[in-house]
C-alpha positions in Angstrom: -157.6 43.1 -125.4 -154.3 44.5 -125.6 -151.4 42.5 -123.9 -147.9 43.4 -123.2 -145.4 40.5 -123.8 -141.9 40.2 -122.2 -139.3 37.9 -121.6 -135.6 37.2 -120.7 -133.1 35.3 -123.3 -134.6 32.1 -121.8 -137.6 32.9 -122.6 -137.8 34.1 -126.6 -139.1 30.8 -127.7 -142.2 30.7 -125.8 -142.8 34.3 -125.7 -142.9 33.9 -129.7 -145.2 31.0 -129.3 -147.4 32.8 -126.7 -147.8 35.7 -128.9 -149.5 33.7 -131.7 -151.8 31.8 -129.3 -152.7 35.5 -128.3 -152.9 36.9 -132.0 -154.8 34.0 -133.1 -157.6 34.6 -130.1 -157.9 38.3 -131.8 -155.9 40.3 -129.2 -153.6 43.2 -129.6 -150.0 42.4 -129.0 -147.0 44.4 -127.6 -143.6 42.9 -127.8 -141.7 44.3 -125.2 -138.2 43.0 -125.5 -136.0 41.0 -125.9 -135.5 39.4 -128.8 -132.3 37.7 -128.8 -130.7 34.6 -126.6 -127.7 37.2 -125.4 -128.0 37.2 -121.8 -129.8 40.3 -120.6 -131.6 41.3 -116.8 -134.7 40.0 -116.8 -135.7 42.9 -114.2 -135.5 45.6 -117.2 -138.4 43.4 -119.2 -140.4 43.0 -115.9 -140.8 46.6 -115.3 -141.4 47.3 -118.5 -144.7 45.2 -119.1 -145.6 45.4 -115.1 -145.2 49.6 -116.0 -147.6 49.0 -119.4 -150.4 47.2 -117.0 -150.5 49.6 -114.0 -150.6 52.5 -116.7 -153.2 50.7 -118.6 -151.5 50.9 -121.6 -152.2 47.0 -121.7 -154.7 44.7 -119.9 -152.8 42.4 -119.3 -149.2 41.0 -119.6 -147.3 38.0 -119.8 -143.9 37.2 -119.1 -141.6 34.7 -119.6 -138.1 34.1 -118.0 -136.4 29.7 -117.1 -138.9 29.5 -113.9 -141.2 32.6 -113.9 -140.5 32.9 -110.5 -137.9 36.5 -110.8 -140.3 38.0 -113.8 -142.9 37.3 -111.3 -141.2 39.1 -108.1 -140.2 41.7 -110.2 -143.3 42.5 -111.7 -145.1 42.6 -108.2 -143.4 45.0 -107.5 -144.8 47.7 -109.3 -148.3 49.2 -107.8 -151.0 47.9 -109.4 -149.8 44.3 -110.2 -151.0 41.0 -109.5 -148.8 38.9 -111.3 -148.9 35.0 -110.7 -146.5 32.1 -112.2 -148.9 29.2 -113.8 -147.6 26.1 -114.4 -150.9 24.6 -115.1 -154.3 25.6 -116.1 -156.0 24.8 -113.3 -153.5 27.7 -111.7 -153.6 30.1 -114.5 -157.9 29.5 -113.9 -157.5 30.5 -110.3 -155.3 33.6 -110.7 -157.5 35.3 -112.7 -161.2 33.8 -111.1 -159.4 34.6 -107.3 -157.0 37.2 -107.5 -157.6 39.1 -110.8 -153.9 38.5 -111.8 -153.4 41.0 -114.4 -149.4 39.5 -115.2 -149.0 35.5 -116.2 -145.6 34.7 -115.4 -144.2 31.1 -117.4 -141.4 29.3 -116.7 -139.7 28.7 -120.5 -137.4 25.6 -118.5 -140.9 24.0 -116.6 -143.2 24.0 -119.5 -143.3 22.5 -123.2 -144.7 24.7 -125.5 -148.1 23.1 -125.8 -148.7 23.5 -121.9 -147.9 27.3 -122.2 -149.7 27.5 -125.1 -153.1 25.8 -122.8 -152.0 28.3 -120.3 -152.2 31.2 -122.0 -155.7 30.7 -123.9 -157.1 29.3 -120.1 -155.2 32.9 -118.9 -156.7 35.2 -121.2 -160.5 33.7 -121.2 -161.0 33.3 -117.4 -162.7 36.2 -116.1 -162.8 37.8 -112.4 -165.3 36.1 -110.4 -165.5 39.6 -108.2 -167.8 38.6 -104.8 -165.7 37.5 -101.9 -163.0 37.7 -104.2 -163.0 41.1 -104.4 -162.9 42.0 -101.1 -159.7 40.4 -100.9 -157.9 41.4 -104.0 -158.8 45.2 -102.8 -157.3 44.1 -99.4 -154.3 43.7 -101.5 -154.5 46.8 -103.3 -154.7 48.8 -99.9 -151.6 47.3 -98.7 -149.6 48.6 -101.7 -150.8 52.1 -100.3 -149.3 51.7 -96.8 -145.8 52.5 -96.1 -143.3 49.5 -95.1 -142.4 49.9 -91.3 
């Protein structure tokens, strides 16, 4: 699978860590930025890897900023993603099974590297369960086709 990676200057670190855990499971992948602590907007990386998704370019993406929380927002904004913030596996296993999240969003300032690192691999092996599920996540793909009032 192919996987874009992103991150803020908080997040560098993890996102480096990440990426191995991701390499070592045999996937493909992209670093999209940054790559230094030097503050930067962590919007910019967002887009980028919510863009690569909804585009197909990649699967799946991760991104990593101090909570998750504004790489998540961001990246929901962008048609096509389902981007969720994990802090634990139990919620990374229920983003994908439930809502076919397609964007893991990790807090570099809430999680040690080991716990991201048990995130990621719970993430990336956790299929779509579909069924009821299904109807729901293409409830939410119909709302991002209808216009805000």
């Amino acid at each position: 699978m192919k996987i874009a990676v992103g991150c803020d200057h908080r997040g560098c670190e993890l996102k480096n860590a990440v990426k191995k855990v991701a390499e070592e499971m045999g996937h493909t992948v992209q670093d999209m930025g940054t790559w230094g602590t030097e503050s930067v907007d962590y919007p910019d990386f967002a887009e980028a890897v919510a863009r690569a998704v909804a585009s197909r370019q990649a699967e799946r993406g991760i991104l990593i900023c101090g909570t998750g929380i504004g790489m998540c927002i961001t990246a929901n904004k962008v048609r096509g993603v389902r981007a969720a913030v994990c802090w634990d596996m139990f919620s990374a296993m229920r983003s994908r099974k439930h809502n076919d999240a397609n964007v893991l969003c990790l807090g570099s300032d809430m999680l040690a590297v080991p716990l991201a690192e048990a995130i990621v691999r719970t993430w990336l092996v956790t299929e779509h369960e579909g069924g009821r599920h299904q109807r729901r996540v293409e409830k939410i793909r119909a709302l991002e086709e209808r216009p805000a009032r």
